[in-house]
C-alpha positions as CSV (number, residue, x, y, z in Angstrom):
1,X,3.5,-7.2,2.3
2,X,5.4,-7.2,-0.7
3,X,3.1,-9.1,-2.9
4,X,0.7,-6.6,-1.7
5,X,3.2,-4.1,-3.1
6,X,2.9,-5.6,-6.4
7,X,-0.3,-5.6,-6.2
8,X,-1.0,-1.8,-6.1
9,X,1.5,-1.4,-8.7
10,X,0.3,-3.2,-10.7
11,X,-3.0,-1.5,-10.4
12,X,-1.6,1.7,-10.7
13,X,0.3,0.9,-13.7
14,X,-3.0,0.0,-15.3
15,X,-5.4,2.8,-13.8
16,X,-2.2,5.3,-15.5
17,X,-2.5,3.3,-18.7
18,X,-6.1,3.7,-18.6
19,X,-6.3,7.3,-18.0
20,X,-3.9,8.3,-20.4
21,X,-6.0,10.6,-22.1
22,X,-7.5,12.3,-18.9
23,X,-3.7,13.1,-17.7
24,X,-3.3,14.2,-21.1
25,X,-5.8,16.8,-20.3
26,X,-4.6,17.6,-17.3
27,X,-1.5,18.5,-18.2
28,X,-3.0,20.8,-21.6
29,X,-4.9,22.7,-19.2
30,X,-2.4,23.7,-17.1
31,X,-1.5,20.9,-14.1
32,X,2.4,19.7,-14.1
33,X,3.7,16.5,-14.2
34,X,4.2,17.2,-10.4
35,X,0.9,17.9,-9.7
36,X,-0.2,14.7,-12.0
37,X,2.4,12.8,-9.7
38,X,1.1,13.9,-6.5
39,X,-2.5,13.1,-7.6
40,X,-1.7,9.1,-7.8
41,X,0.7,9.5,-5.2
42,X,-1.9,10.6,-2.3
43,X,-4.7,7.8,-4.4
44,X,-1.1,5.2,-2.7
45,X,-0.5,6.4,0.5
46,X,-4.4,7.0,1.1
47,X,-4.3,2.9,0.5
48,X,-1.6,2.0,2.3
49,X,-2.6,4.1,5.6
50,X,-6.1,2.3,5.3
51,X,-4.5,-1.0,4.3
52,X,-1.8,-0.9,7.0
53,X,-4.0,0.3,9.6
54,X,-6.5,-2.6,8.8
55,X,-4.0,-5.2,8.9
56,X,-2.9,-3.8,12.0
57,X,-6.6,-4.2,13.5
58,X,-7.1,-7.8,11.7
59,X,-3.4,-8.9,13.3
60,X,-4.1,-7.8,16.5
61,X,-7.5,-9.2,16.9
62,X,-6.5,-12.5,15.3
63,X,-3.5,-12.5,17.9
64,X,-5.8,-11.7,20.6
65,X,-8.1,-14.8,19.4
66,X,-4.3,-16.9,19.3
67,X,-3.8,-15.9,22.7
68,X,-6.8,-17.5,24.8
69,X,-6.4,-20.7,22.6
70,X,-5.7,-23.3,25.3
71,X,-1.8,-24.9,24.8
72,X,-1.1,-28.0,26.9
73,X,2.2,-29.4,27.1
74,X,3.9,-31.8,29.9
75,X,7.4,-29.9,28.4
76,X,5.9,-26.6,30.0
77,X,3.2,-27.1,32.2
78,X,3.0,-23.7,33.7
79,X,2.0,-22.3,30.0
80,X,-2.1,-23.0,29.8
81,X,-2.3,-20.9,26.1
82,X,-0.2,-20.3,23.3
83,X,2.3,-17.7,23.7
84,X,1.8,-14.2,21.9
85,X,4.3,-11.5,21.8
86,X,2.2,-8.0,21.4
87,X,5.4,-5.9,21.5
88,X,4.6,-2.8,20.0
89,X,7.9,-3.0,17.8
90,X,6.3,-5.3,15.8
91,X,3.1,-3.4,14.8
92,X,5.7,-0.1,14.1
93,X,7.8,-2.5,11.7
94,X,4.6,-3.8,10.0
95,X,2.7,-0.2,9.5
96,X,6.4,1.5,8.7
97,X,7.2,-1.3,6.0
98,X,3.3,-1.4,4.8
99,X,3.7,2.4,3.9
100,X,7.1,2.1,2.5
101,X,5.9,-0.9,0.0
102,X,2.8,1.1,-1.1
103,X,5.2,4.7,-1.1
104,X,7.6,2.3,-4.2
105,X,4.4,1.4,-5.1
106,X,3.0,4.0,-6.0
107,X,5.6,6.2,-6.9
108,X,6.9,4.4,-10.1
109,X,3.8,4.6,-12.0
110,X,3.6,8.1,-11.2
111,X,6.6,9.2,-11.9
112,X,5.7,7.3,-15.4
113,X,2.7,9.5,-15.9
114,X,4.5,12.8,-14.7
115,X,6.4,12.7,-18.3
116,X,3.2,12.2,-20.0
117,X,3.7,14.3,-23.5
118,X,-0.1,16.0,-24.0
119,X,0.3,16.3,-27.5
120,X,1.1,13.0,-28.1
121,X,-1.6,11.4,-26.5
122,X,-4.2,13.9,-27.6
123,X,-3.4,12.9,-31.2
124,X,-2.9,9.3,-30.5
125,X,0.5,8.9,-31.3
């Protein structure tokens, strides 16, 4: 999860590097550096509610798979398949930590292109 947080930083830093000159124009026609923020803000959460909740539907399945894999064992022979915990603690941990990691994410490149001066990038300085 967190070097999934790297991840969309680091695409984030780059798509803000990238479109410099469109949140330049933004901003001169009249959007704030809030507005600016919000825009890659809800592009981050949009990903990490999609990636979260498709890693939650990947883990489960694959656990599901785990679960009727046959486990023999004279050390404990009442056990016929290899134990799998589905508490539902876990999958709130994982979707609560997947949207905090792409919230950070997210948030420091935006914050980046909230102080965007116009001017500056319009004349390429």
């Amino acid at each position: 999860m967190i070097v999934a947080g790297f991840g969309i930083y680091n695409i984030f830093n780059m798509l803000i590097y990238e479109k410099m000159k469109d949140i330049a124009i933004l901003k001169a026609t009249g959007f704030s550096g809030r507005d600016v923020q919000l825009i890659f803000m809800s592009q981050a959460m949009i990903i990490g509610v999609i990636g979260g909740l498709l890693g939650l539907l990947v883990g489960f399945g694959l656990s599901l798979l785990i679960d009727t894999a046959p486990f023999q064992t004279e050390a404990l022979p009442t056990i016929t398949t290899y134990p799998v915990n589905f508490n539902i603690g876990y999958y709130l941990i994982a979707i609560v930590f997947a949207l905090l990691s792409t919230f950070v994410a997210g948030w420091l490149p935006s914050n980046k292109a909230k102080g965007i001066d116009p001017v500056r990038i319009i004349r390429g300085t």
